[in-house]
N, C-alpha and C positions, 0 to 999 in steps of 0.2 A: 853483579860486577861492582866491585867495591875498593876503592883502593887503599891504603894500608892508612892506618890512622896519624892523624897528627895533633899537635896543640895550640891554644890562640885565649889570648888572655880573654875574659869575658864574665869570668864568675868569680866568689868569692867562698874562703876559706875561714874557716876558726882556728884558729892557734891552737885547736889542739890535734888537727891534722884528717879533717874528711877529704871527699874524693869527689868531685862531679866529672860523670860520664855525661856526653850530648849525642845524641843518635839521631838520623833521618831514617824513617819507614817510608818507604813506598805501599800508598797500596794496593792491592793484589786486586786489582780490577781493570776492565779494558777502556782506555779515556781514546774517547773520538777527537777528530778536527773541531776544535768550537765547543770541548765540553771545560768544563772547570777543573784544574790541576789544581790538583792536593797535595800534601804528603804532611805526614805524623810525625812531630820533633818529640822528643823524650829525654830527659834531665834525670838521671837518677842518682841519688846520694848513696855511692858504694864503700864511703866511709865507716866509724863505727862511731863519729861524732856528729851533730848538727851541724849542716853547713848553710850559711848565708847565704846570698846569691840576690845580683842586683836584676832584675829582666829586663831597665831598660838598655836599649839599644842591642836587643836579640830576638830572636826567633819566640821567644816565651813572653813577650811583650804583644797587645792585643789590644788592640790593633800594629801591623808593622809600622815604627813611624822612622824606620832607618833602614837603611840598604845593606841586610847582614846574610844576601847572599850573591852567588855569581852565579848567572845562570847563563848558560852559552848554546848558541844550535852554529853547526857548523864552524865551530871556534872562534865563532863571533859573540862578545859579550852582551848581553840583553838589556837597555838601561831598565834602571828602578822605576816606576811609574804611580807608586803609592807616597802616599804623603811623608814629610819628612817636617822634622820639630827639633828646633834648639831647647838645649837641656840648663837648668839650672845643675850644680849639682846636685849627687844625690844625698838623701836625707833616710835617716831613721826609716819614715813609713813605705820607704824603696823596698825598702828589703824584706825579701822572704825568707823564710828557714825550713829549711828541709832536712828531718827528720832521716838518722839511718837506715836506709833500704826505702826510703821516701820517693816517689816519682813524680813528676811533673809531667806533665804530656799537653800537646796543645795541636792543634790541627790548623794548618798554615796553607789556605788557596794563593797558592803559588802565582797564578794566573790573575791574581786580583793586583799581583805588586811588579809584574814581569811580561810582557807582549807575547804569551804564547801560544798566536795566533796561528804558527804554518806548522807543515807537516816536518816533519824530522825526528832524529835523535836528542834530547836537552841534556846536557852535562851541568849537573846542581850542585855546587859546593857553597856549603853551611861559613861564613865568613864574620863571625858575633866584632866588632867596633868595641872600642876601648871606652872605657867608661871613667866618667871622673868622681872619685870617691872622696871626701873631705877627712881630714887627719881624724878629725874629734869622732867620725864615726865609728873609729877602733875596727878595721875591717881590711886586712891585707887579700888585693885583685893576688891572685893563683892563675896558675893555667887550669884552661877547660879541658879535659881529654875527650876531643871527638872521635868517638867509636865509626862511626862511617861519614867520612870526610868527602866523601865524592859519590855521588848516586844518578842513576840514569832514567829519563823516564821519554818512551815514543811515542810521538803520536801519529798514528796513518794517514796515508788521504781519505 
Protein backbone atom coordinates (compact mmCIF):
# COMPACT_ATOMS: atom_id res chain seq x y z
CA UNK A 1 0.00 0.00 0.00
CA UNK A 2 1.91 2.90 -1.41
CA UNK A 3 0.65 5.88 -2.33
CA UNK A 4 1.48 7.78 -5.61
CA UNK A 5 4.92 9.52 -5.38
CA UNK A 6 5.81 13.06 -4.72
CA UNK A 7 8.69 15.71 -4.33
CA UNK A 8 10.46 17.75 -1.43
CA UNK A 9 13.51 19.70 -1.86
CA UNK A 10 16.39 17.79 0.09
CA UNK A 11 19.19 16.68 -2.43
CA UNK A 12 21.45 18.10 -4.75
CA UNK A 13 22.03 18.22 -8.51
CA UNK A 14 25.08 18.89 -11.01
CA UNK A 15 24.33 21.18 -13.59
CA UNK A 16 24.61 18.78 -15.76
CA UNK A 17 21.23 17.12 -15.01
CA UNK A 18 21.30 13.65 -12.65
CA UNK A 19 18.23 12.32 -10.98
CA UNK A 20 17.95 11.25 -7.22
CA UNK A 21 15.25 8.69 -6.39
CA UNK A 22 14.50 8.19 -2.42
CA UNK A 23 12.61 5.06 -1.42
CA UNK A 24 11.32 3.31 1.99
CA UNK A 25 11.61 -0.55 2.19
CA UNK A 26 9.78 -2.18 4.65
CA UNK A 27 10.99 -5.15 5.61
CA UNK A 28 9.41 -8.40 5.00
CA UNK A 29 9.54 -9.65 8.49
CA UNK A 30 6.96 -10.05 11.37
CA UNK A 31 7.75 -6.92 14.18
CA UNK A 32 6.08 -7.84 17.57
CA UNK A 33 4.60 -5.10 20.38
CA UNK A 34 8.14 -4.04 21.82
CA UNK A 35 10.26 -5.21 18.95
CA UNK A 36 12.57 -2.54 17.07
CA UNK A 37 11.03 -0.78 13.86
CA UNK A 38 13.05 -0.54 11.01
CA UNK A 39 12.79 0.12 7.44
CA UNK A 40 15.51 0.50 4.58
CA UNK A 41 15.82 4.21 2.86
CA UNK A 42 17.52 3.96 -0.68
CA UNK A 43 18.97 7.04 -2.69
CA UNK A 44 19.84 6.09 -5.98
CA UNK A 45 21.38 8.26 -8.71
CA UNK A 46 19.16 7.37 -11.91
CA UNK A 47 20.95 10.02 -13.70
CA UNK A 48 23.65 9.58 -16.20
CA UNK A 49 25.74 12.31 -14.36
CA UNK A 50 27.37 12.43 -10.75
CA UNK A 51 25.08 13.93 -8.51
CA UNK A 52 25.84 15.55 -5.07
CA UNK A 53 23.79 15.27 -2.42
CA UNK A 54 23.84 16.86 1.10
CA UNK A 55 22.59 13.99 3.95
CA UNK A 56 22.37 16.36 6.49
CA UNK A 57 19.07 16.85 7.67
CA UNK A 58 17.69 13.43 6.00
CA UNK A 59 17.06 10.03 6.52
CA UNK A 60 20.76 9.16 5.05
CA UNK A 61 22.34 11.13 7.90
CA UNK A 62 23.57 8.68 10.86
CA UNK A 63 22.70 9.19 13.15
CA UNK A 64 18.97 11.04 12.84
CA UNK A 65 19.74 14.49 14.22
CA UNK A 66 16.28 16.04 12.47
CA UNK A 67 12.82 15.13 12.37
CA UNK A 68 12.57 14.05 8.56
CA UNK A 69 9.69 11.95 9.15
CA UNK A 70 5.92 11.82 10.10
CA UNK A 71 4.98 9.06 11.60
CA UNK A 72 1.21 8.72 12.65
CA UNK A 73 -1.01 5.77 14.45
CA UNK A 74 -4.43 6.47 14.35
CA UNK A 75 -3.91 9.91 12.74
CA UNK A 76 -2.28 11.17 15.27
CA UNK A 77 1.25 12.43 14.58
CA UNK A 78 4.00 10.80 16.72
CA UNK A 79 6.60 13.44 18.14
CA UNK A 80 10.27 13.09 17.16
CA UNK A 81 12.17 11.83 20.26
CA UNK A 82 15.74 11.55 18.94
CA UNK A 83 18.18 14.18 19.06
CA UNK A 84 18.05 17.26 17.20
CA UNK A 85 21.36 19.76 16.26
CA UNK A 86 21.54 23.23 14.77
CA UNK A 87 23.39 23.38 11.68
CA UNK A 88 26.25 25.55 10.59
CA UNK A 89 25.90 25.64 6.94
CA UNK A 90 26.93 23.17 4.85
CA UNK A 91 30.56 22.90 3.51
CA UNK A 92 32.49 21.23 0.90
CA UNK A 93 33.13 17.77 3.22
CA UNK A 94 29.07 17.69 3.47
CA UNK A 95 28.84 16.45 0.52
CA UNK A 96 28.66 13.23 -1.04
CA UNK A 97 28.78 12.13 -4.83
CA UNK A 98 27.00 9.55 -6.20
CA UNK A 99 28.09 8.01 -9.06
CA UNK A 100 25.42 7.03 -12.13
CA UNK A 101 23.27 4.02 -11.02
CA UNK A 102 25.18 4.57 -7.58
CA UNK A 103 22.96 3.67 -4.39
CA UNK A 104 23.01 4.80 -1.03
CA UNK A 105 21.18 2.70 1.41
CA UNK A 106 20.98 3.07 5.12
CA UNK A 107 18.84 1.29 7.52
CA UNK A 108 16.76 3.68 9.79
CA UNK A 109 15.22 1.98 13.61
CA UNK A 110 12.44 3.90 13.22
CA UNK A 111 11.50 3.21 16.97
CA UNK A 112 14.69 4.68 18.25
CA UNK A 113 13.45 8.38 16.97
CA UNK A 114 9.54 7.81 17.19
CA UNK A 115 7.26 6.19 20.31
CA UNK A 116 6.33 3.01 18.69
CA UNK A 117 5.14 1.63 21.61
CA UNK A 118 1.31 0.47 21.10
CA UNK A 119 -0.28 -1.73 18.90
CA UNK A 120 -1.83 -0.33 15.63
CA UNK A 121 -1.38 0.43 12.03
CA UNK A 122 1.81 3.31 11.68
CA UNK A 123 1.42 5.58 8.48
CA UNK A 124 5.40 6.68 7.74
CA UNK A 125 5.96 9.43 5.50
CA UNK A 126 9.71 10.11 4.51
CA UNK A 127 9.50 14.24 5.10
CA UNK A 128 13.74 15.34 4.25
CA UNK A 129 14.01 19.47 5.79
CA UNK A 130 15.52 22.00 3.79
CA UNK A 131 18.99 22.45 4.00
CA UNK A 132 21.06 25.53 3.87
CA UNK A 133 23.65 25.45 0.96
CA UNK A 134 26.33 28.54 0.82
CA UNK A 135 26.61 30.23 -2.89
CA UNK A 136 30.48 29.51 -2.98
CA UNK A 137 29.62 25.93 -2.75
CA UNK A 138 28.48 25.87 -6.63
CA UNK A 139 25.56 23.38 -5.67
CA UNK A 140 21.81 24.07 -6.88
CA UNK A 141 19.07 22.13 -3.97
CA UNK A 142 16.75 20.03 -6.82
CA UNK A 143 13.71 18.17 -5.95
CA UNK A 144 14.10 14.77 -4.42
CA UNK A 145 11.74 12.28 -6.29
CA UNK A 146 10.36 10.07 -3.59
CA UNK A 147 9.42 6.89 -5.11
CA UNK A 148 7.28 5.54 -2.03
CA UNK A 149 6.20 8.54 -0.20
CA UNK A 150 3.90 6.98 2.26
CA UNK A 151 4.50 3.31 3.67
CA UNK A 152 2.69 1.25 6.40
CA UNK A 153 3.98 -0.83 9.03
CA UNK A 154 1.68 -3.02 12.05
CA UNK A 155 2.14 -3.99 14.87
CA UNK A 156 -0.18 -6.64 16.79
CA UNK A 157 -1.00 -7.14 20.37
Amino acid sequence: MVDPGTTDKGATESKTGSSLHASIIIPDVEIALGDAVSIQMVLHNTGDQTASFLPMNTAFEAPLYADVFEVKLLDESLPYIGPMARRLPATADDVLELKPDERLERTVVLSDYYPMDQPGRYEIRYIPRQLVVEPELAIELVELVLDTPVVYVNIPW
